[in-house]
C-alpha positions in Angstrom: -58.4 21.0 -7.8 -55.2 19.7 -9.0 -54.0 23.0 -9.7 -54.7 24.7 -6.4 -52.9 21.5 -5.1 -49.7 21.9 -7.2 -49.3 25.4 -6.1 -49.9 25.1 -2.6 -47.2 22.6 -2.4 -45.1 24.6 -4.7 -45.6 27.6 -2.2 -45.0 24.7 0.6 -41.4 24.3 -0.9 -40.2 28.0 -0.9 -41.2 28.7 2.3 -39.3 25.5 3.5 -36.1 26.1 1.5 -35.8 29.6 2.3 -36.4 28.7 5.7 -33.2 26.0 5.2 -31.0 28.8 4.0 -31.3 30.6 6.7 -30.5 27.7 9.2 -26.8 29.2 11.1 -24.3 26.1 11.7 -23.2 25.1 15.1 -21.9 28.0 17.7 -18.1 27.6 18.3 -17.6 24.5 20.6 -15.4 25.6 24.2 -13.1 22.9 23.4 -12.6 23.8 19.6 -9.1 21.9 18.0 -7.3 24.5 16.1 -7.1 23.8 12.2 -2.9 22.7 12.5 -4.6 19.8 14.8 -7.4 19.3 13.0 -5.2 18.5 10.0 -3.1 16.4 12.7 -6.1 14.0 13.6 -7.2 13.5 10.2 -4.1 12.7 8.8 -3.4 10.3 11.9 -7.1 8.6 11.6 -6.4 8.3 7.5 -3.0 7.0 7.9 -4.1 3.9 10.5 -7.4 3.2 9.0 -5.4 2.8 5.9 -3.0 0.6 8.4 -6.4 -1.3 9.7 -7.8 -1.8 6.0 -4.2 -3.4 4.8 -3.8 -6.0 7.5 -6.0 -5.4 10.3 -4.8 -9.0 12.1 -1.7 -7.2 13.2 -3.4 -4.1 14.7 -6.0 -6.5 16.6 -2.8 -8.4 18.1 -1.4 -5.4 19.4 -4.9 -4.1 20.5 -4.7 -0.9 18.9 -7.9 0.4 17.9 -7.1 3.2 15.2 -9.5 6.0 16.5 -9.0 5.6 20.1 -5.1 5.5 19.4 -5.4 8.7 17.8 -7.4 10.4 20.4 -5.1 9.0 23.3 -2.2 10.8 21.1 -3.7 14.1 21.1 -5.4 14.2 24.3 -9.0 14.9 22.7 -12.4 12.9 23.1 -14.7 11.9 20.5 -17.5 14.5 21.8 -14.3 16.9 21.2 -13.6 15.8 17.4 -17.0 15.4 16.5 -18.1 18.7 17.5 -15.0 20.8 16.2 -15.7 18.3 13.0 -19.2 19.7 12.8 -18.2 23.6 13.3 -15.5 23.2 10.3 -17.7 21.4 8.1 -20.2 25.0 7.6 -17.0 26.8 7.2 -16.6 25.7 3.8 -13.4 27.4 3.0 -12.0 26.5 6.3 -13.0 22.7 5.8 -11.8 22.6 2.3 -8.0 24.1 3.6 -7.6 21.4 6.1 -9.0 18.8 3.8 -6.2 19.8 0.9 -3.4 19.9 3.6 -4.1 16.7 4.7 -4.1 15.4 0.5 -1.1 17.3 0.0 0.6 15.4 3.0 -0.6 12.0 2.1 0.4 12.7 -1.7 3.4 13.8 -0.2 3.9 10.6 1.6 3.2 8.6 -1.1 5.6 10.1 -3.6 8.2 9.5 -0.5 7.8 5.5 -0.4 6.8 5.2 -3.7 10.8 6.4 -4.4 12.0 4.6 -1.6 10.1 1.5 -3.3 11.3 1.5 -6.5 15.1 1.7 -5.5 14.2 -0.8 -3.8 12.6 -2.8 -6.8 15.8 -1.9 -8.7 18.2 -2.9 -6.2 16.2 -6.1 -6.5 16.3 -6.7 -10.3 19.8 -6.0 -10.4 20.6 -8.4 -8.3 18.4 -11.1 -10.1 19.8 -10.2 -13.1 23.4 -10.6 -11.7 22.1 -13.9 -10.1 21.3 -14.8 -13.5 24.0 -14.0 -15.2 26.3 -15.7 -13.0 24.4 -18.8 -13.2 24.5 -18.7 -17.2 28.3 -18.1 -16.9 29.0 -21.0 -15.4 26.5 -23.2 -17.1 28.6 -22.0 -19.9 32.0 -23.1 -18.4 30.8 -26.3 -18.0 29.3 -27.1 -21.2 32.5 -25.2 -22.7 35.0 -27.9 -20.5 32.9 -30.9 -21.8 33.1 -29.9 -25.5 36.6 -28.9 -25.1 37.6 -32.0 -22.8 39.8 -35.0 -25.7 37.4 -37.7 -24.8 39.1 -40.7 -24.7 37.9 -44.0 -25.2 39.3 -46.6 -22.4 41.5 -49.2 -24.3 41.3 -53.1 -24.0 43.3 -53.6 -21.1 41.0 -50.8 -18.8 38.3 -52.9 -19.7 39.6 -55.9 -18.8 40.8 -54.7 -15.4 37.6 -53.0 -14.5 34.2 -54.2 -15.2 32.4 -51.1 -16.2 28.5 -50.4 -14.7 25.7 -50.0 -17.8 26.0 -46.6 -16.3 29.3 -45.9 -16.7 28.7 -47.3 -20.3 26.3 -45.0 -21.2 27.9 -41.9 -19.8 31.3 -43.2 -22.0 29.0 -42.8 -25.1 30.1 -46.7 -25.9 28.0 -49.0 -27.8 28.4 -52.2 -27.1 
């Protein structure tokens, strides 16, 4: 009994998967975007989703809503994107071109600002390390001024003619 089971659903399985293999993918859509603005809208939706994820506050403010803002700009709908989507996504080698473009254009991107960042960065630590510098210098001068500065003791008759604060006193170095 269990065997006659097994098999039946065994047999159940081929007939089901070579039935799957056989399924075609979507006809062409009327309104199909071509692959250039496929790659377009992808990088676009990427690029301010990535926007939306990194301080969304700012987008809400302006009321821009990434996906709309991106169909607006090309003049498509969603039934129009999702459908071309869906047609791409058999074509596997198709699918996988306009996937790598639109890699090779963030990567692209990224190598862009990540250069424009660190000259940025460097600009930065040279500056702080001038700012530094310059603030040691004359932290220098001063303490060079004091230890070559004669320091003289006020005689007698200075003391007599002006009384002296415990401040002063102590800054004089005098023991009294």
């Amino acid at each position: 009994m269990t065997n006659r089971f097994f098999i039946l659903t065994l047999v159940i399985l081929l007939v089901t998967a070579c039935e799957m293999g056989s399924v075609d993918g979507p006809k062409k859509p009327k309104k199909l975007l071509s692959e250039e603005k496929m790659i377009e809208v992808l990088y676009d939706m990427s690029v301010l989703n990535s926007a939306k994820n990194i301080n969304k506050m700012v987008l809400e403010k302006k009321g821009i809503a990434p996906v709309d803002f991106v169909y607006h700009k090309y003049g498509i709908d969603s039934a129009q994107f999702a459908e071309s989507s869906a047609y791409y996504t058999y074509k596997s080698e198709v699918i996988q071109r306009i996937y790598d473009s639109v890699l090779g254009r963030l990567e692209k991107d990224k190598a862009f600002f990540e250069a424009i960042y660190a000259k940025e960065q460097a600009k930065e630590d040279s500056l702080n390390k001038l700012t530094f510098k310059y603030r040691d210098s004359i932290k220098n001068l001063k303490e060079r001024a004091l230890n070559t500065m004669p320091f003289k003791i006020p005689s007698g008759e200075m003391r007599s003619k002006k009384r002296l604060s415990p401040k002063e006193i102590d800054t004089l170095g005098l023991e009294y």
